[in-house]
Each structure stands twice: as C-alpha cells, then as structure tokens.
Phi, psi and omega in degrees: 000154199208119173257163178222149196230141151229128178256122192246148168331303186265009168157188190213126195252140154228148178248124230246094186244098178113017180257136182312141165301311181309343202236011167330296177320306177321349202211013171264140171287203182243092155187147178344131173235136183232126190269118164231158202213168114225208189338300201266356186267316196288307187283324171299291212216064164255003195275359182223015167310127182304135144356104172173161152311113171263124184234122170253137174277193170254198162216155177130192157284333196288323182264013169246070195239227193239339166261359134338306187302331170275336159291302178298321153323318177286326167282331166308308163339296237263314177268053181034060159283147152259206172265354174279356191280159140254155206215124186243106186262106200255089178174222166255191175333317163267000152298291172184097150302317225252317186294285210312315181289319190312295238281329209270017184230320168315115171059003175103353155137114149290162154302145177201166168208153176244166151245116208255134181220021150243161184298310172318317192267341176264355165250037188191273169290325184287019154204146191134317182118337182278131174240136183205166158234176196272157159219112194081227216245060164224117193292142168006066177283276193277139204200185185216187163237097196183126178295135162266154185322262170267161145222135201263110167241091175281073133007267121052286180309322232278323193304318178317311205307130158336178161251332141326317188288343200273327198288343187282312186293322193287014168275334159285335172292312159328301191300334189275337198284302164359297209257354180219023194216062185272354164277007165281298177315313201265350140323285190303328186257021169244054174198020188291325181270354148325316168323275161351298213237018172073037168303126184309305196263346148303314182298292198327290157343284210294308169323309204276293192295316173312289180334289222283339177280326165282352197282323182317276163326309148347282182303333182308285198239086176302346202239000173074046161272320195205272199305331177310309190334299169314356176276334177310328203316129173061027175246327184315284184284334161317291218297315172322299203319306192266359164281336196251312183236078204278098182255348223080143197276338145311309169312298209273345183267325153337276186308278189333305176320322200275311136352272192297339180273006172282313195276347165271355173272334171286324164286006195105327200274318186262113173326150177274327173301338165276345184281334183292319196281351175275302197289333171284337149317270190331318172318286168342308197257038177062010191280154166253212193193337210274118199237052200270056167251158174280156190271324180306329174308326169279303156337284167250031174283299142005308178289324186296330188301131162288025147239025169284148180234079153090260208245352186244166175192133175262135174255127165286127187224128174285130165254007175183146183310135172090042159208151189226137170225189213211086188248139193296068207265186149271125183308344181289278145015261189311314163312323212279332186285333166297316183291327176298308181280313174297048175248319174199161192310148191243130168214145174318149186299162180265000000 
C-alpha cells in the first residue's frame, strides 16, 4: 500500500492506494455512519460493508443531478443524522461525486470519505476536493470544493469492472503521463496489454503515479486558478463529446486528447512522431481517436462548458510529451479549429 496526502484549505485527504475494503475500520472515525452506494456496488459488496445506514442510488450520468441530491438529503432527515455523522461513498465516480456535494452541504458540511471502486474514479474523480452533479445539459455545473478524510483505492475491487470500464479509466491515466510524466507514458506503452489486463504490478505503478501527479497539482492550485488547469488537457472537447455522445467519460476525453493534440501540432508545438505516438497508444488501449461529430453540434455543446470565461477560454496544450501549458485562446480560436477537425473521421499522417 502506498499513501498520498493533500493538504486543502480546509482540512486533509489522504489517499490510501492498495489498501483493502476489510481493512475500512481502521480509518472510520468513531461516530454515526451513513453509507451511500448504488445498485450494482451494493450487490457485489454490501455483504462487506462496515456497521451504518445504507442509502442506495441508481447508476449512470442521469442520477447524478439535485434531484438525487435531494433524496439523499431527505433520508439524512428522516434518519436523524447530524454533524457528528460521517458519510461514506462507496463507489465509482459518480458515487463520489454526488456522497462528497451531499456531505459538503448537509448542515454546512459533514465529514465524509470514499471508497473508490473504478480505475476512473481512483485516478480521478475521488480526488482533488471536487464535488458536483450535473444540471440540465451542464456537467457539474453545480458543486463545491472541499476535501474527504480519506480515500481507500482497493485494487482488488477494480477485477469486477466491465472491460470498456478499465479502458475508460486508463485514459485519465494516459492524461496525467501526457501532460506531467513521459517516462510514465513510455511505461504504459511497453505495458498496455498488461493495463488491459490488471496485472496487480502494473495497475498498482500507474494507479499510484496518477494519485501522486494529481495530488501534486492539487496541493498547488485546490482551486483551479491556474496550474490544477492541465489536468483539463482534452476535457474542454471530451466534455462537449459527451454531452452529444454519452460513450463514457474516458471514450470522450480520449477523442478530446486526440483533438487538443492535433491542435497542439498545428500551433507548432507537438512533433508529428509524437502526436503518432498518442494516437497510436489510445488505440492500443482499446480508446478511441476518432472525430468523426458535426461540428456545430460540438459548437455548442462547447458553449455549455462551465470553464468558458465570457469570449475566452483556457486551453491545454502539449508542447511536448510530459509537458502542458495552459494558454488563454478566443472561443472563436477554439470554433475555427473545431470546425476545421470536425468533418470527418481524423487519423494522423502517416
């Protein structure tokens, strides 16, 4: 097992990687506890759940809006909860997402921690302090910033996972060696079907190095002002992707990677053998590259992102593999390159 610390304005997460479900009690505090999940979590592994109230959700992106937020807020009621409960989210991304805005809203903010049980969510959503649901065709519009005690990333759990799910999470893993790691990157790729197939010491290596490039960032900028931005690399157009195509949020942030880094070889920035070398990795790694959407359609999914700023927009850009810069463009900027890419399916020169 291996830990990782973020120290937040407001308190300090540590993230627990190889560490077990069996071994929860170690790190619950002594106070009420309330379990939130859903469907398919509860039936693999509510037979091993810790002593507590259990309130189960649903799954998908569709239950992760205010009126979930509103059920589960109603059942805290209804089971007396207080500020002494802790609140435990036992699941993949949208578990928690969703435990982390409830906790951090209840009464003005409960204590809370997850249990992280997808490759996505343990190199991704369960850390950094963001908690949000989405509202209407807007991704996590609405949200907070605020750290969980812990988070437990059980490996283990990971063996359940769909095989589309495994390929979704290593795409965030991709992103982090991409914009701060190439010696990760060149890892991954004399190791992809290993990726692929959860070899225990490989998954570990890539699970662990994520946690620590994001924690790293993290601890810099908690708040997304400025250096956290690069974690954005391929989510500005991933996010669009997936307002138009709910493929999954790795598949879309994938086709986004394979975007900004066309655009980062038209700026100049990116070698074209390397731009071969992204794109022929996501493959590998069952990912897709492909960007065969209408572009208005993309336009204005695009407009809808909550990191637009008025007429402007920051962008991630490769200027080389394990390095990201974060530059200010005109949304316009950002149409004429969409309009440009969006025509037909795209594959690097040969």
């Amino acid at each position: 097992m291996k830990t990782h610390h973020i120290h937040g304005k407001w308190g300090s997460s540590f993230i627990h990687v190889g560490e077990h479900l069996a071994n929860l009690g170690a790190y619950l505090p002594d106070q009420p506890l309330v379990i939130i999940t859903d469907e398919n979590i509860k039936s693999l592994y509510g037979h091993a759940f810790p002593q507590g109230s259990v309130i189960t959700i649903g799954t998908g992106e569709k239950i992760k809006t205010l009126a979930t937020v509103e059920y589960i807020l109603t059942r805290l009621v209804a089971l007396g909860c207080d500020r002494s409960t802790f609140i435990l989210g036992i699941g993949g991304g949208i578990v928690c997402d969703i435990t982390g805005f409830v906790a951090s809203i209840f009464l003005r903010g409960v204590a809370f921690g997850f249990v992280s049980t997808s490759l996505l969510s343990q190199v991704d959503a369960s850390l950094g302090g963001k908690n949000g649901v989405n509202l209407s065709a807007y991704k996590n519009m609405v949200g907070v910033f605020c750290q969980p005690v812990f988070v437990i990333c059980d490996l283990d759990m990971l063996k359940t996972l769909p095989k589309a799910e495994i390929s979704n999470g290593l795409a965030e893993i991709v992103k982090h060696a991409l914009i701060a790691d190439a010696d990760m990157l060149s890892f991954i790729e004399k190791n992809q079907q290993k990726a692929l197939d959860l070899d225990p010491r490989v998954i570990s290596h890539l699970v662990s190095n994520s946690v620590d490039i994001k924690s790293r960032v993290v601890q810099q900028d908690e708040h997304e002002t400025g250096e956290r931005r690069k974690l954005n690399f391929g989510h500005t157009i991933g996010h669009a992707i997936e307002k138009i195509d709910p493929c999954g949020h790795g598949q879309a942030v994938s086709r986004g990677m394979a975007a900004a880094a066309v655009f980062s070889r038209e700026k100049g920035l990116l070698a074209p053998h390397e731009l071969d070398r992204i794109f022929s990795l996501l493959q590998g790694l069952g990912l897709p590259t492909n960007l065969d959407y209408d572009a208005g359609r993309i336009l204005a999914a695009a407009g809808r992102d909550k990191k637009k700023h008025g007429l402007f927009v920051y962008y991630v850009f490769l200027e080389a593999i394990g390095c990201a810069r974060v530059e200010k463009i005109s949304y316009d900027a950002l149409n004429t390159f969409i309009r440009s890419v969006f025509r037909t399916a795209f594959s690097p020169p040969a």
